[in-house]
PDB file with SEQRES, HELIX, SHEET and CRYST1 records, atoms N, CA, C and O in Angstrom:
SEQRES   1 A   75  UNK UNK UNK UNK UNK UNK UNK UNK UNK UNK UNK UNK UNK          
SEQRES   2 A   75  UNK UNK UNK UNK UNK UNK UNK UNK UNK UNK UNK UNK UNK          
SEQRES   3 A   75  UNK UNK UNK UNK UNK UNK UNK UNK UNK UNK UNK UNK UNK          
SEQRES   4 A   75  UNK UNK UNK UNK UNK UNK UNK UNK UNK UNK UNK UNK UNK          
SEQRES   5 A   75  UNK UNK UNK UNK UNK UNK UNK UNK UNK UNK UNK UNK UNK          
SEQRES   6 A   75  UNK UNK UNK UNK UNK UNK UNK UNK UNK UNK                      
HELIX    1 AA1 UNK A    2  UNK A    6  1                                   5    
HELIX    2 AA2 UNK A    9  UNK A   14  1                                   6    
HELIX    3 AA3 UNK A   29  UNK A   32  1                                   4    
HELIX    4 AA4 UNK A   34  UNK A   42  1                                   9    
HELIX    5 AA5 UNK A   48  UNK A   58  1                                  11    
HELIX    6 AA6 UNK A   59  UNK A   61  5                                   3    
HELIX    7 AA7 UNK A   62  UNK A   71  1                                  10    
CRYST1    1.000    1.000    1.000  90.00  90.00  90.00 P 1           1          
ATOM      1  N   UNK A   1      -4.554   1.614  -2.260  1.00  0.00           N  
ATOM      2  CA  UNK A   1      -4.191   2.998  -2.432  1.00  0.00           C  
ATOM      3  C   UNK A   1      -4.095   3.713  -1.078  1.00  0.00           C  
ATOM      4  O   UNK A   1      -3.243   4.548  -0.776  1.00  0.00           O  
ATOM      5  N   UNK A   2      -5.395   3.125  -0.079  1.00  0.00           N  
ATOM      6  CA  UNK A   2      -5.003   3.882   1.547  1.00  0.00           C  
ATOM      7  C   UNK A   2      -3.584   3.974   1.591  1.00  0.00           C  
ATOM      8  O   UNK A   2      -2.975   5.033   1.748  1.00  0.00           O  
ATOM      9  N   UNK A   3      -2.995   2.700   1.431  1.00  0.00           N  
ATOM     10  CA  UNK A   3      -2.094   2.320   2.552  1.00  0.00           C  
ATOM     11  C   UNK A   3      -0.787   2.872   1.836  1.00  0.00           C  
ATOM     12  O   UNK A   3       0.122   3.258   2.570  1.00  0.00           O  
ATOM     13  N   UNK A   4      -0.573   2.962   0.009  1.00  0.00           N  
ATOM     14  CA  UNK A   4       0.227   4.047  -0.367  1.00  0.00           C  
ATOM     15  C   UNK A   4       0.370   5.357   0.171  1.00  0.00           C  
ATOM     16  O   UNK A   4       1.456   5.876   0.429  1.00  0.00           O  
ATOM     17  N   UNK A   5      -1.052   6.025   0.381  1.00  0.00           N  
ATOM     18  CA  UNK A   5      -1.256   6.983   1.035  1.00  0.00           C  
ATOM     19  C   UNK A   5      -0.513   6.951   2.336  1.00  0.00           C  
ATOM     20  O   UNK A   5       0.320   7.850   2.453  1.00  0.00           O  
ATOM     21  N   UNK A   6      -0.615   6.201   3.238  1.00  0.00           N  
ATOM     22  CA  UNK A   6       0.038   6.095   4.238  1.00  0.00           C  
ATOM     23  C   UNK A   6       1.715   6.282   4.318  1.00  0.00           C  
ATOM     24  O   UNK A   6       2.335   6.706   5.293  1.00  0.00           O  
ATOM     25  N   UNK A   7       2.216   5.897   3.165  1.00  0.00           N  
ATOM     26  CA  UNK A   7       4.030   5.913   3.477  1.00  0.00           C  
ATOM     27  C   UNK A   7       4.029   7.127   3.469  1.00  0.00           C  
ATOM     28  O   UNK A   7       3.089   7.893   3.258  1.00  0.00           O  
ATOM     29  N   UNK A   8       5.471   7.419   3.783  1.00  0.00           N  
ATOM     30  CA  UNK A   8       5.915   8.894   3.635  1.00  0.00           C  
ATOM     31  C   UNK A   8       6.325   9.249   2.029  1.00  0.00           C  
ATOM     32  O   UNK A   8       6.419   8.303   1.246  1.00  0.00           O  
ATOM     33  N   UNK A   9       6.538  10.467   1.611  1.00  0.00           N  
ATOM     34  CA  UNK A   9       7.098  10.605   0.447  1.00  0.00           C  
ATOM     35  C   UNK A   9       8.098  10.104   0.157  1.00  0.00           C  
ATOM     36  O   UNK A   9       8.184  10.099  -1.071  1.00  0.00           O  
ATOM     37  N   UNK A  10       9.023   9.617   0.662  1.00  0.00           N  
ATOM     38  CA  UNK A  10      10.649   9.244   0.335  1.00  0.00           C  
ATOM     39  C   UNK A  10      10.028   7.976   0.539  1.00  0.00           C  
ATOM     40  O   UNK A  10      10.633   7.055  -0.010  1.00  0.00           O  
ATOM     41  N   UNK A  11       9.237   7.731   1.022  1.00  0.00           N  
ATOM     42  CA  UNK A  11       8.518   5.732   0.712  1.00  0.00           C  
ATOM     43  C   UNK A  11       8.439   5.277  -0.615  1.00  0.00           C  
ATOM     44  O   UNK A  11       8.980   4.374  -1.254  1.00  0.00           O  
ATOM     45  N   UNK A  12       7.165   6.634  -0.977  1.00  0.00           N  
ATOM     46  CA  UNK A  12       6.361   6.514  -2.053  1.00  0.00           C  
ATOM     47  C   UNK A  12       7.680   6.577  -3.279  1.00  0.00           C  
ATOM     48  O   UNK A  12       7.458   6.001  -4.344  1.00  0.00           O  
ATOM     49  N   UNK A  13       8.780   7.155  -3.120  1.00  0.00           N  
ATOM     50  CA  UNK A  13       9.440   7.642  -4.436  1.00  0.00           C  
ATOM     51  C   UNK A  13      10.104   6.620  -4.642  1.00  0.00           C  
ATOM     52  O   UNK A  13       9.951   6.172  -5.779  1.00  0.00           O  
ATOM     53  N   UNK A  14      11.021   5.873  -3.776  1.00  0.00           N  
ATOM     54  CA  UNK A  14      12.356   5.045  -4.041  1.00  0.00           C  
ATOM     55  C   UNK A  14      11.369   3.745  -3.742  1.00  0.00           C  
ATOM     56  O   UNK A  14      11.808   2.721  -4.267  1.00  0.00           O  
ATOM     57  N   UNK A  15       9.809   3.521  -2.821  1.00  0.00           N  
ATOM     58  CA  UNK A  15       9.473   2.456  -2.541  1.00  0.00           C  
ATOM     59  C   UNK A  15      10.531   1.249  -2.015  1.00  0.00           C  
ATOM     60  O   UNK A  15      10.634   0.044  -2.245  1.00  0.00           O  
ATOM     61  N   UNK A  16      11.310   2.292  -1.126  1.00  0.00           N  
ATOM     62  CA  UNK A  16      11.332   1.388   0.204  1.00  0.00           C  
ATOM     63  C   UNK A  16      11.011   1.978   1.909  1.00  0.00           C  
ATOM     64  O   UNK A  16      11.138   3.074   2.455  1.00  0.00           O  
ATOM     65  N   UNK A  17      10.543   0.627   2.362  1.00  0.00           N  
ATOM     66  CA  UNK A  17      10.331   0.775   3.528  1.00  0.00           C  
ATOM     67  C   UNK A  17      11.551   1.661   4.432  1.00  0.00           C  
ATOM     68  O   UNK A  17      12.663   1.139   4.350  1.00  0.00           O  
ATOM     69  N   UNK A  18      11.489   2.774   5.177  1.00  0.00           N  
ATOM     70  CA  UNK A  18      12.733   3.198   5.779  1.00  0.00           C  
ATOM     71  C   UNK A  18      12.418   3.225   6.986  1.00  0.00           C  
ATOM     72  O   UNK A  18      13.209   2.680   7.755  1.00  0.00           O  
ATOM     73  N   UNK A  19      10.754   4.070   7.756  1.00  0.00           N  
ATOM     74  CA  UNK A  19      10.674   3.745   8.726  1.00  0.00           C  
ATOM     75  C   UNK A  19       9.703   3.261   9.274  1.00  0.00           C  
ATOM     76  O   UNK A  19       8.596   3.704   8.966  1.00  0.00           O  
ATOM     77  N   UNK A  20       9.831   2.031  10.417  1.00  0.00           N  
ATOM     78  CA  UNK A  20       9.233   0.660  10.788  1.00  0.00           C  
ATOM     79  C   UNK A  20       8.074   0.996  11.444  1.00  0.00           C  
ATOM     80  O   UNK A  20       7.843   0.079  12.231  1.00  0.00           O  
ATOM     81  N   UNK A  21       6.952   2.120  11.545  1.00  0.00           N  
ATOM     82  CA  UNK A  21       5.849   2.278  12.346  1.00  0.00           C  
ATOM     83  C   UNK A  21       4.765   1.886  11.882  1.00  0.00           C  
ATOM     84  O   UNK A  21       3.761   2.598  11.855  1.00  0.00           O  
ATOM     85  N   UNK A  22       4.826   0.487  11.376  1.00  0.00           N  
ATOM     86  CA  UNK A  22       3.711  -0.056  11.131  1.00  0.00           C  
ATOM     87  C   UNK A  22       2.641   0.375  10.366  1.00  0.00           C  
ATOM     88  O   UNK A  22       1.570  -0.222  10.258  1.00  0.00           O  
ATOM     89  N   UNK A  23       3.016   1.655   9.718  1.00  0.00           N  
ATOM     90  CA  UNK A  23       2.041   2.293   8.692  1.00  0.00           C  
ATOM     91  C   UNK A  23       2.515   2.333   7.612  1.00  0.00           C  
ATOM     92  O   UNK A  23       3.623   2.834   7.420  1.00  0.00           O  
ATOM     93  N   UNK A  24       1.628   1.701   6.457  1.00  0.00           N  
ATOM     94  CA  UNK A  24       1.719   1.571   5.250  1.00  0.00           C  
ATOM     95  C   UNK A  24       2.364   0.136   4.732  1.00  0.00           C  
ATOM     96  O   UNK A  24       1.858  -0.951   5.008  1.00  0.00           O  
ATOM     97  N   UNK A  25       3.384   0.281   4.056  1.00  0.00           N  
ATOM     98  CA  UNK A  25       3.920  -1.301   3.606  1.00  0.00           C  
ATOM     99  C   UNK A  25       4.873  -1.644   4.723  1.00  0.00           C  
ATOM    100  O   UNK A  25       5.308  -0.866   5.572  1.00  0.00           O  
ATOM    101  N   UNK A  26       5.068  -2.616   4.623  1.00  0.00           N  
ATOM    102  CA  UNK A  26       6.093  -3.408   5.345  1.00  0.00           C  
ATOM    103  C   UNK A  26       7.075  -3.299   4.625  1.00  0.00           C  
ATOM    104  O   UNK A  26       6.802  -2.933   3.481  1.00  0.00           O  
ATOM    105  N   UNK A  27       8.552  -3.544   4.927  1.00  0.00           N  
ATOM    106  CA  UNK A  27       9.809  -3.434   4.321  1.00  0.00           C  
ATOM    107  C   UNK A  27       9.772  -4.664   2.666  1.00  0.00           C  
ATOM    108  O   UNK A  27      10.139  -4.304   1.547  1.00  0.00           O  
ATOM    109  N   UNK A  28       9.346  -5.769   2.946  1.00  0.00           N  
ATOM    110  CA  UNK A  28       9.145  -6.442   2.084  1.00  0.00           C  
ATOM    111  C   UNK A  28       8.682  -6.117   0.359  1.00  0.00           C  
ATOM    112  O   UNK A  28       9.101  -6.147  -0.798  1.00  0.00           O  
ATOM    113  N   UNK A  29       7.190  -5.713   1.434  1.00  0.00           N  
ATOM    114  CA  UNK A  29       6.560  -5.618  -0.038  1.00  0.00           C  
ATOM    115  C   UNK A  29       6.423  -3.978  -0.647  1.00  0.00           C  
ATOM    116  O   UNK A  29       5.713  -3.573  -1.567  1.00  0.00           O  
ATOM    117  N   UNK A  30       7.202  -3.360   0.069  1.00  0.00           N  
ATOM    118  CA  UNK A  30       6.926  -1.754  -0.198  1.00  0.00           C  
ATOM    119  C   UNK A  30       7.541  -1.597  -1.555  1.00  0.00           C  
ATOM    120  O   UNK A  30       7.172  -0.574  -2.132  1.00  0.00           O  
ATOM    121  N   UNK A  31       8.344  -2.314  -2.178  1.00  0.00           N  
ATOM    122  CA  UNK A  31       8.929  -1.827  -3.595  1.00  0.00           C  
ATOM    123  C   UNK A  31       7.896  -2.331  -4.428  1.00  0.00           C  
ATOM    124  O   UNK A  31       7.338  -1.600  -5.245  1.00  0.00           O  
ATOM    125  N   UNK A  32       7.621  -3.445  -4.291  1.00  0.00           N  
ATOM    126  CA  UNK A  32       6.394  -3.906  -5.402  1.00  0.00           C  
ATOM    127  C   UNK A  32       5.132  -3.226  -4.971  1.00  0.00           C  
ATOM    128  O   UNK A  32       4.713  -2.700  -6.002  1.00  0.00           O  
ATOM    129  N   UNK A  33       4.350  -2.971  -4.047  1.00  0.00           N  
ATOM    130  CA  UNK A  33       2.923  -2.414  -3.691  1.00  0.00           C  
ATOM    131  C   UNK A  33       3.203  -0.968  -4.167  1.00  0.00           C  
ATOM    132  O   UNK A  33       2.625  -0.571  -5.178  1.00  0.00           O  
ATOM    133  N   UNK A  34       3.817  -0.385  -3.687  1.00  0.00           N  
ATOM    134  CA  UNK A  34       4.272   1.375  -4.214  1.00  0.00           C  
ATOM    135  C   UNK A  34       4.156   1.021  -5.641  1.00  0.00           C  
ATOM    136  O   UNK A  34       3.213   1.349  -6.361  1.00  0.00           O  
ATOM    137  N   UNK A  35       5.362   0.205  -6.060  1.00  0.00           N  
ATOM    138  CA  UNK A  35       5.028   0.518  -7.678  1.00  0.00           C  
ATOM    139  C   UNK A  35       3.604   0.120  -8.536  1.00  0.00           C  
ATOM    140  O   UNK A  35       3.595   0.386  -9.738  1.00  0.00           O  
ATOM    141  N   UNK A  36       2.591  -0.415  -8.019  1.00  0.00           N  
ATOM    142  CA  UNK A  36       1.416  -1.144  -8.522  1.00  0.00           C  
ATOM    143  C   UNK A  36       0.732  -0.034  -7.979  1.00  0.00           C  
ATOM    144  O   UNK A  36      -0.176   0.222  -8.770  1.00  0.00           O  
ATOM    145  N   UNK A  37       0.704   0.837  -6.929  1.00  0.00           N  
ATOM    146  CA  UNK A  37       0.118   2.279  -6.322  1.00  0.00           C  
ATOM    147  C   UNK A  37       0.155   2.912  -7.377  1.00  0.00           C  
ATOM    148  O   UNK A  37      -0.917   3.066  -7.963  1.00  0.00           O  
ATOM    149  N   UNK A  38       1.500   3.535  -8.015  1.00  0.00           N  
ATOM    150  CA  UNK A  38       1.979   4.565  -8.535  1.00  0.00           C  
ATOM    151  C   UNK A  38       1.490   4.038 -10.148  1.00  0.00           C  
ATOM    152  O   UNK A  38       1.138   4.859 -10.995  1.00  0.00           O  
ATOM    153  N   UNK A  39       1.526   2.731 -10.383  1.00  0.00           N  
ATOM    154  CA  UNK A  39       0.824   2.690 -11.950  1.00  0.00           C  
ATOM    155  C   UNK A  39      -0.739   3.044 -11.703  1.00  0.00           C  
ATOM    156  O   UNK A  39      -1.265   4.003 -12.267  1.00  0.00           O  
ATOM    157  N   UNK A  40      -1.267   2.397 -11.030  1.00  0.00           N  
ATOM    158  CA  UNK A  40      -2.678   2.454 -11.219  1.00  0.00           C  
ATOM    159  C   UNK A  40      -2.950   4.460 -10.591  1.00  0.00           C  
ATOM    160  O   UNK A  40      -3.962   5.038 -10.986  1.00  0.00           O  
ATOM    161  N   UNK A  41      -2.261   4.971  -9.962  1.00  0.00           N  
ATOM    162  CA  UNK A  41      -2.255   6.762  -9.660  1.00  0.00           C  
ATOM    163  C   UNK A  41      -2.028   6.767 -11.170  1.00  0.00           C  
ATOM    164  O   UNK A  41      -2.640   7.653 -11.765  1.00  0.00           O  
ATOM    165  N   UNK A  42      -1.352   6.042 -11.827  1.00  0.00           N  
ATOM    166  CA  UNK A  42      -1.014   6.909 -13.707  1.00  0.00           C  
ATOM    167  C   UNK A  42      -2.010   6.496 -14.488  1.00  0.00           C  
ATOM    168  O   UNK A  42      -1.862   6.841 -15.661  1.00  0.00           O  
ATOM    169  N   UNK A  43      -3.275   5.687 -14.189  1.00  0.00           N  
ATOM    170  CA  UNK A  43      -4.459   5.521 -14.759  1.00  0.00           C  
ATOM    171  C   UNK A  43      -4.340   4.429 -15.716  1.00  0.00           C  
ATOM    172  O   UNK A  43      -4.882   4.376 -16.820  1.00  0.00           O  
ATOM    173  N   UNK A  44      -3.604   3.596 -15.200  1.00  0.00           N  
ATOM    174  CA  UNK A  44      -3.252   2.162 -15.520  1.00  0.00           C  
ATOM    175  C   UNK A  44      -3.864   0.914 -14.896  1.00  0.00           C  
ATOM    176  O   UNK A  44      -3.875   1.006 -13.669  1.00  0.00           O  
ATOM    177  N   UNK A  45      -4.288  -0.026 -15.278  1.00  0.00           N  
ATOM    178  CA  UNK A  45      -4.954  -1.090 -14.311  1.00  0.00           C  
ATOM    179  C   UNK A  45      -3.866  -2.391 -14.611  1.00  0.00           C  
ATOM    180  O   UNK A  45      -3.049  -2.526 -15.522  1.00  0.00           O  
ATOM    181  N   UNK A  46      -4.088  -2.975 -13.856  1.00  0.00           N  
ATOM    182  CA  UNK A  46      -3.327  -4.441 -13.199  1.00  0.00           C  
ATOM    183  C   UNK A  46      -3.356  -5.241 -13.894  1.00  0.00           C  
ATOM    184  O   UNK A  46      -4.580  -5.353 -13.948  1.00  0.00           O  
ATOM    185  N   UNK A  47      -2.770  -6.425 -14.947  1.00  0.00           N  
ATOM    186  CA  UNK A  47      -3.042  -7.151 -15.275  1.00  0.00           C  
ATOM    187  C   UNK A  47      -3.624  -8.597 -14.275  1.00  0.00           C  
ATOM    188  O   UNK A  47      -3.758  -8.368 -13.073  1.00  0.00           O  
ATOM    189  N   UNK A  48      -3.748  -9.136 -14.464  1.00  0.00           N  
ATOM    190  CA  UNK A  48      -4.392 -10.782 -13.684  1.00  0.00           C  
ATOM    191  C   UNK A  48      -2.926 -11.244 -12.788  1.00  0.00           C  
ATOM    192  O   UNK A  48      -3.035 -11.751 -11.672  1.00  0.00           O  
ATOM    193  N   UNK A  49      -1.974 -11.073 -13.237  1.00  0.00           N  
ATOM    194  CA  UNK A  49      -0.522 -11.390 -12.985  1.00  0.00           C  
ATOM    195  C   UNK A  49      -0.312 -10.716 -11.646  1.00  0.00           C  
ATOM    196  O   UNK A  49       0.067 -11.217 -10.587  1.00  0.00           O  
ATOM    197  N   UNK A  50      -0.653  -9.429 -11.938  1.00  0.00           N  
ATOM    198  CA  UNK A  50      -0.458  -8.741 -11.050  1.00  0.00           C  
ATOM    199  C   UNK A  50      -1.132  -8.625  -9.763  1.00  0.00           C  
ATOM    200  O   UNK A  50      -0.764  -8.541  -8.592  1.00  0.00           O  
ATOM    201  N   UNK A  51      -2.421  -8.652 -10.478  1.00  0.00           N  
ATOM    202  CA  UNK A  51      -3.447  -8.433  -9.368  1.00  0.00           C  
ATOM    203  C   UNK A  51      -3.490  -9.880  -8.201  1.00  0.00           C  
ATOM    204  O   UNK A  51      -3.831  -9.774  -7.023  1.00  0.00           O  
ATOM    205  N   UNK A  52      -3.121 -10.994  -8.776  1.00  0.00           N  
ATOM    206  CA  UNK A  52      -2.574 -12.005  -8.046  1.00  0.00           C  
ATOM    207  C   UNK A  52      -1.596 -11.993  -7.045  1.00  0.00           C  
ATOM    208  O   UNK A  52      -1.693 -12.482  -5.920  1.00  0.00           O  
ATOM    209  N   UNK A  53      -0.460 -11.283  -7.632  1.00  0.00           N  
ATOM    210  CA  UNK A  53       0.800 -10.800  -6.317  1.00  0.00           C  
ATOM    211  C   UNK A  53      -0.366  -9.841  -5.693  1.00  0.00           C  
ATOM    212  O   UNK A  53      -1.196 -10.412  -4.985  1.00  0.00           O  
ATOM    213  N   UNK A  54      -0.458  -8.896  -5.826  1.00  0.00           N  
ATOM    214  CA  UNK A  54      -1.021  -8.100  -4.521  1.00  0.00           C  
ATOM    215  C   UNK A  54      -2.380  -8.633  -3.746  1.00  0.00           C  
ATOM    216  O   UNK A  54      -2.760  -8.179  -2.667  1.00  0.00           O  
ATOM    217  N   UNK A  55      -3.175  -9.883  -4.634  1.00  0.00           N  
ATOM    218  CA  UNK A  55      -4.238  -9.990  -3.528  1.00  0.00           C  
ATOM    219  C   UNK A  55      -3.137 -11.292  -2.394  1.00  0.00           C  
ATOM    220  O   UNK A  55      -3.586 -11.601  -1.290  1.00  0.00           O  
ATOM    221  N   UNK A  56      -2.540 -11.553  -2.607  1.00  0.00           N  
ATOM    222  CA  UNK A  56      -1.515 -12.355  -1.837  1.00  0.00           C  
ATOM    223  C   UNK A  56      -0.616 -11.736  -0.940  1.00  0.00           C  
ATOM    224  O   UNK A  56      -0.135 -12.451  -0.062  1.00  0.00           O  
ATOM    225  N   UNK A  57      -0.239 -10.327  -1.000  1.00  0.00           N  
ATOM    226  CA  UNK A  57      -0.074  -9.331  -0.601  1.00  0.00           C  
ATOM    227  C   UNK A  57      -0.663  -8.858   0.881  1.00  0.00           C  
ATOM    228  O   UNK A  57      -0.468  -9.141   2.064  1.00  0.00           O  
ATOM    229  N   UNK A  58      -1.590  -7.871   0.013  1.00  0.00           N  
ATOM    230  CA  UNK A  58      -2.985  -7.507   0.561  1.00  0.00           C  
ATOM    231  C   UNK A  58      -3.442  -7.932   1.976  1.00  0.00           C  
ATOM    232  O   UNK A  58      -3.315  -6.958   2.719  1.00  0.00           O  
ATOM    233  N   UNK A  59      -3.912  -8.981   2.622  1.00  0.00           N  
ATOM    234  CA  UNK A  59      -4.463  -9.559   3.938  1.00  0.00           C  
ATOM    235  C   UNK A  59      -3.837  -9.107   4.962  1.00  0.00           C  
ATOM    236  O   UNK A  59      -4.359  -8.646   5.978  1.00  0.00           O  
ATOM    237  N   UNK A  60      -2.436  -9.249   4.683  1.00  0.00           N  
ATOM    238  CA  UNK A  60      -1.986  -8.830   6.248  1.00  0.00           C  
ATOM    239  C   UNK A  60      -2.033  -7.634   6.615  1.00  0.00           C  
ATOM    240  O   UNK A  60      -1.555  -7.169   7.650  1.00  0.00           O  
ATOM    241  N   UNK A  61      -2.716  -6.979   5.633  1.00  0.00           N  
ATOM    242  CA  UNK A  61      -2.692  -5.045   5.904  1.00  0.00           C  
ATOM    243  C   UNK A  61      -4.209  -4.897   6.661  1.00  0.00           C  
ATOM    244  O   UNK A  61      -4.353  -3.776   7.150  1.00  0.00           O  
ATOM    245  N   UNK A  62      -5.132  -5.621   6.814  1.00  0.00           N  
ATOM    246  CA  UNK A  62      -6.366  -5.492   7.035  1.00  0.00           C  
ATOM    247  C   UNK A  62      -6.373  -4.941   8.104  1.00  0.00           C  
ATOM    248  O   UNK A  62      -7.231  -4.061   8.043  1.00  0.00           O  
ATOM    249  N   UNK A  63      -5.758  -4.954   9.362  1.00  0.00           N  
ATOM    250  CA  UNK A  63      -5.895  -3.849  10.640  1.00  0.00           C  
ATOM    251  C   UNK A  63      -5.674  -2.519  10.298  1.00  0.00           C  
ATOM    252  O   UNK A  63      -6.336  -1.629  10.831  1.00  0.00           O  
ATOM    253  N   UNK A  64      -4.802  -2.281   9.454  1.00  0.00           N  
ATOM    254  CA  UNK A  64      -4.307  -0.491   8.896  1.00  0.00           C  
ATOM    255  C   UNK A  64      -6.036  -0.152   8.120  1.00  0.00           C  
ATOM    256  O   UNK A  64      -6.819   0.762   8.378  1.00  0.00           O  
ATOM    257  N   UNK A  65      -6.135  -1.023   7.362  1.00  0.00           N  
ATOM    258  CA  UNK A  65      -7.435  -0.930   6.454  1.00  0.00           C  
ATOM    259  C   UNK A  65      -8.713  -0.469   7.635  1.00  0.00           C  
ATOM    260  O   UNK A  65      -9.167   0.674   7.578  1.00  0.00           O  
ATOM    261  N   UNK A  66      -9.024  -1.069   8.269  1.00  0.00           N  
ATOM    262  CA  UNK A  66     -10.026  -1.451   9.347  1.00  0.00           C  
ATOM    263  C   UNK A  66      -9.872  -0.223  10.468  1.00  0.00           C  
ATOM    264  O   UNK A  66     -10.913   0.021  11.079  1.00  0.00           O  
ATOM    265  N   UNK A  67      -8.752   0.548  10.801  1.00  0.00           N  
ATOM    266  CA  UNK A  67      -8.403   1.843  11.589  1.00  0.00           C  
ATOM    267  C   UNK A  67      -9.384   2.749  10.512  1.00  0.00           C  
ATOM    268  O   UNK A  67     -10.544   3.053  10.794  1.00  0.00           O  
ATOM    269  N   UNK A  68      -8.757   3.098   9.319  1.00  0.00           N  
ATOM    270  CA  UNK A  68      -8.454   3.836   8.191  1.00  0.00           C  
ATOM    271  C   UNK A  68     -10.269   4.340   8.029  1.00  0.00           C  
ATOM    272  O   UNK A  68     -10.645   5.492   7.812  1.00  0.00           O  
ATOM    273  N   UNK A  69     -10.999   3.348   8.174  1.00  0.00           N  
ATOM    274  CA  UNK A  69     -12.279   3.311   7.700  1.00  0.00           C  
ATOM    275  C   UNK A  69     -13.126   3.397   9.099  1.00  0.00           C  
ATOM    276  O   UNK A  69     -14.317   3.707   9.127  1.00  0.00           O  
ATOM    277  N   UNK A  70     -12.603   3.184   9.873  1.00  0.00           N  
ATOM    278  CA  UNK A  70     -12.891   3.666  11.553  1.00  0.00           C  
ATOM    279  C   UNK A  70     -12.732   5.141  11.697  1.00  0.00           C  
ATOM    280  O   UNK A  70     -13.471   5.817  12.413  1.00  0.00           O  
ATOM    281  N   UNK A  71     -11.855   5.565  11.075  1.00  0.00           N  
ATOM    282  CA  UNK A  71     -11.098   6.951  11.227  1.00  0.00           C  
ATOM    283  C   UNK A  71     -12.011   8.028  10.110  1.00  0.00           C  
ATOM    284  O   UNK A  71     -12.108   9.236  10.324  1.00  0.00           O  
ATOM    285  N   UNK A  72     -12.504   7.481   9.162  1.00  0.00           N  
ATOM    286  CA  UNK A  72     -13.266   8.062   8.364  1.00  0.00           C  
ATOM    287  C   UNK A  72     -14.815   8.444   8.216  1.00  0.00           C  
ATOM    288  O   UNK A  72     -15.561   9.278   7.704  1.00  0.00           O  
ATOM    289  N   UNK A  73     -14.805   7.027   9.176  1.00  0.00           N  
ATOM    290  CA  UNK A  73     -16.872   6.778   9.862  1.00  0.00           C  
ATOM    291  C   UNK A  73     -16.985   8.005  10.747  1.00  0.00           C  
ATOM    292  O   UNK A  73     -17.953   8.747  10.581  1.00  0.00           O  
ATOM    293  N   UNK A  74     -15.755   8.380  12.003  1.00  0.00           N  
ATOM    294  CA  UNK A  74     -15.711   9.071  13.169  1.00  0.00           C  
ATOM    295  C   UNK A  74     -15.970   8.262  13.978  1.00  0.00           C  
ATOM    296  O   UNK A  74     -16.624   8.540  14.983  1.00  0.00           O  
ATOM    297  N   UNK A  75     -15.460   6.936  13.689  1.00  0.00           N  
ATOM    298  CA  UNK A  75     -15.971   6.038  15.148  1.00  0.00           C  
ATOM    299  C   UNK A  75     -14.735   5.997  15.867  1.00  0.00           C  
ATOM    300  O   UNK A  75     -14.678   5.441  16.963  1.00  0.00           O  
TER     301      UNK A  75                                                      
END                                                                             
């Protein structure tokens, strides 16, 4: 959800990547991660199916993650 947080609005709506600053999704996976954002924001949870694509997903975001929670400590 950070890293939804992170796109811009015109990310979050059409869920695609438009611009490349390394924050939020990557061009790839921004249509599928936005839309798994935007169900679970509608108070929906993941099936097993799903939650499989995104923990496969998921890893390569861990430096954005790891700022994010740096940025929140005040460290």
């Amino acid at each position: 959800m950070v890293l939804y947080e992170r796109q811009t609005s015109d990310e979050q709506t059409t869920g695609q990547t438009r611009e490349f600053n390394g924050i939020g999704f990557n061009g790839p996976d921004s249509r599928y991660l936005s839309w798994c954002s935007r169900w679970i924001l509608d108070g929906n949870h993941l099936n097993r199916k799903h939650l499989e694509k995104c923990s496969s997903r998921l890893p390569k975001y861990w430096r954005q993650v790891q700022e994010l929670i740096k940025e929140k400590s005040g460290n």
